[in-house]
C-alpha positions as CSV (number, residue, x, y, z in Angstrom):
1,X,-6.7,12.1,16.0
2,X,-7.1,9.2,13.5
3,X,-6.2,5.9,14.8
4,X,-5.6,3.9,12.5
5,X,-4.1,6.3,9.3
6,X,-2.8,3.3,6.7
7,X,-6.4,2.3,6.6
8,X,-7.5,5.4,6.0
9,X,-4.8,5.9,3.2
10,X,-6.0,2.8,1.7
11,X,-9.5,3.7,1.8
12,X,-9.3,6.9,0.1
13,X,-6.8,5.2,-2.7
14,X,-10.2,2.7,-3.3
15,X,-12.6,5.6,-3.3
16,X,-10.6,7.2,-5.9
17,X,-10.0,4.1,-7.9
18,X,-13.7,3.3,-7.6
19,X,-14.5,6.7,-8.7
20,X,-12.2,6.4,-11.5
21,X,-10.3,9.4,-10.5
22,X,-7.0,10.4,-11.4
23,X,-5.3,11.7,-8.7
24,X,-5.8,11.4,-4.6
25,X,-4.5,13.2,-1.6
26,X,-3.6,12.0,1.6
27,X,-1.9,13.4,4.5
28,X,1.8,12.4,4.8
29,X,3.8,10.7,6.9
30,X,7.0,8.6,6.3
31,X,5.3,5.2,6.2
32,X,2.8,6.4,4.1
33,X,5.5,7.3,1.3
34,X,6.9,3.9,2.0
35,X,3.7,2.3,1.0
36,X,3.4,4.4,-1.6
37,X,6.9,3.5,-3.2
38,X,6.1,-0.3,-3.0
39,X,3.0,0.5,-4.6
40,X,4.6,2.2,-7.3
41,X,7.4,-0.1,-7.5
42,X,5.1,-3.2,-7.9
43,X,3.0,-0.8,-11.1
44,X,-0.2,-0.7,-9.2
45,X,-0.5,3.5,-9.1
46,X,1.1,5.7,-11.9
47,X,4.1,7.7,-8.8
48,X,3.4,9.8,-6.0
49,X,4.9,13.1,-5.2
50,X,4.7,15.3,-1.7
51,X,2.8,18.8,-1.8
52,X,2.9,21.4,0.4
53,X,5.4,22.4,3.6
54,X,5.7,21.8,6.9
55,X,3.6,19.5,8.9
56,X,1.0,19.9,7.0
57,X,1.9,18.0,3.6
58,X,0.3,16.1,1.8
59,X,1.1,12.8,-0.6
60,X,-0.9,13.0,-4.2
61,X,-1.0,9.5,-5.9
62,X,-1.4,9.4,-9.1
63,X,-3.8,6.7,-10.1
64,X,-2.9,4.2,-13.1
65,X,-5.5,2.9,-15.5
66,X,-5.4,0.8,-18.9
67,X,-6.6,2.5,-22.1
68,X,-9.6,0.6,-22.0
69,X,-10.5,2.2,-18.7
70,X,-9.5,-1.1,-17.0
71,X,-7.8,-0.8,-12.9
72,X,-4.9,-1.5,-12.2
73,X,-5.6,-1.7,-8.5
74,X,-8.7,-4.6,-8.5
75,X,-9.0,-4.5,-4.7
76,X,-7.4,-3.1,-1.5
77,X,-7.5,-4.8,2.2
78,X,-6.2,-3.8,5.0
79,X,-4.5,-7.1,7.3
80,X,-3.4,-6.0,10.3
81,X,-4.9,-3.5,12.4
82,X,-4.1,-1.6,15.4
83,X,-6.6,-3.8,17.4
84,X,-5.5,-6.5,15.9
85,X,-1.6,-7.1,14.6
86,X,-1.2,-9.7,12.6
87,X,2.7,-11.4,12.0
88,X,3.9,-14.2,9.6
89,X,6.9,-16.2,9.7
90,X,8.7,-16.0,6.0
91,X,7.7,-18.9,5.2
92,X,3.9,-18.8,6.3
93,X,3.7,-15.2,4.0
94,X,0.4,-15.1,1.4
95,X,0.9,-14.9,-1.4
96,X,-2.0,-12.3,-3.0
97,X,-4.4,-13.8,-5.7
98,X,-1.9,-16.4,-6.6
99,X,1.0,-14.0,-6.9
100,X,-0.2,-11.5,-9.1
101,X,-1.2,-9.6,-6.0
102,X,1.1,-7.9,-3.6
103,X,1.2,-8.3,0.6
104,X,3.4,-5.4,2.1
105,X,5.0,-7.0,5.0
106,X,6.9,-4.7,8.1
107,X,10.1,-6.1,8.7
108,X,13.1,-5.4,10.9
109,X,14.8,-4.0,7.5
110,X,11.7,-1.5,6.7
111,X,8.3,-1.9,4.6
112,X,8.9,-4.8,2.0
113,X,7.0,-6.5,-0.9
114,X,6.0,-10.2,0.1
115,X,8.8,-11.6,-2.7
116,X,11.1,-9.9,-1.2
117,X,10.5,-11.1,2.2
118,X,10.3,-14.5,1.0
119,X,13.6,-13.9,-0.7
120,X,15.5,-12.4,2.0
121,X,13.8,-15.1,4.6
122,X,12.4,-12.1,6.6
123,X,9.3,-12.4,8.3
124,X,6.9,-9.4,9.9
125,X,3.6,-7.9,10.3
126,X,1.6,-8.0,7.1
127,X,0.0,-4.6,7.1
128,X,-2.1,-5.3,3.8
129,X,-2.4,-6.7,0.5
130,X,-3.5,-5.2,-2.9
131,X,-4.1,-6.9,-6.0
């Protein structure tokens, strides 16, 4: 039993990045595809898609890098932790490497992109931050 599986999704996505991979696989769960939507949505990893049935699935990301071999993801960490939750008013948010990073914040309305936190004046527990 894994205890703490965001962290380990966000480790493999950095292993793969590092490795200059294209793809990765990572066992599914709803919050997991939630991430990977933001992520997607926010152009840090090319889409995701679900393989497999039953309980057993699993989510392949598909990595995004420039032509000149350049990341798009720079660096991954994970904020809050099971050990350790950490929660932010909406106005007390981060904002990741000066905005051109991205914290994804748990809210009463689902998983959200810091902006949009900030814009609907929701606050939450900041599960990480990529950039």
């Amino acid at each position: 039993m894994m205890t703490d599986p965001i962290a380990d999704m966000l480790t493999r996505l950095r292993n793969a990045n590092t490795a200059m991979k294209a793809q990765v696989d990572v066992p599914t769960s709803k919050l997991k595809e939630e991430v990977a939507k933001i992520l997607t949505s926010e152009g840090f990893i090319r889409g995701f898609d679900t393989v497999g049935d039953g309980p057993q699935r699993t989510l392949r990301i598909q990595l995004k890098y420039a032509e000149d071999r350049t990341r798009a993801v720079q660096g991954v960490r994970r904020v809050s932790s099971p050990g350790l939750r950490v929660y932010k008013k909406a106005s007390d948010l981060p904002r990741v490497n000066g905005g051109l990073g991205v914290a994804i914040v748990s809210t009463s309305q689902g998983l959200l992109p810091d902006r949009e936190a900030r814009r609907r004046r929701l606050g939450g527990e900041i599960m990480c931050e990529v950039w």
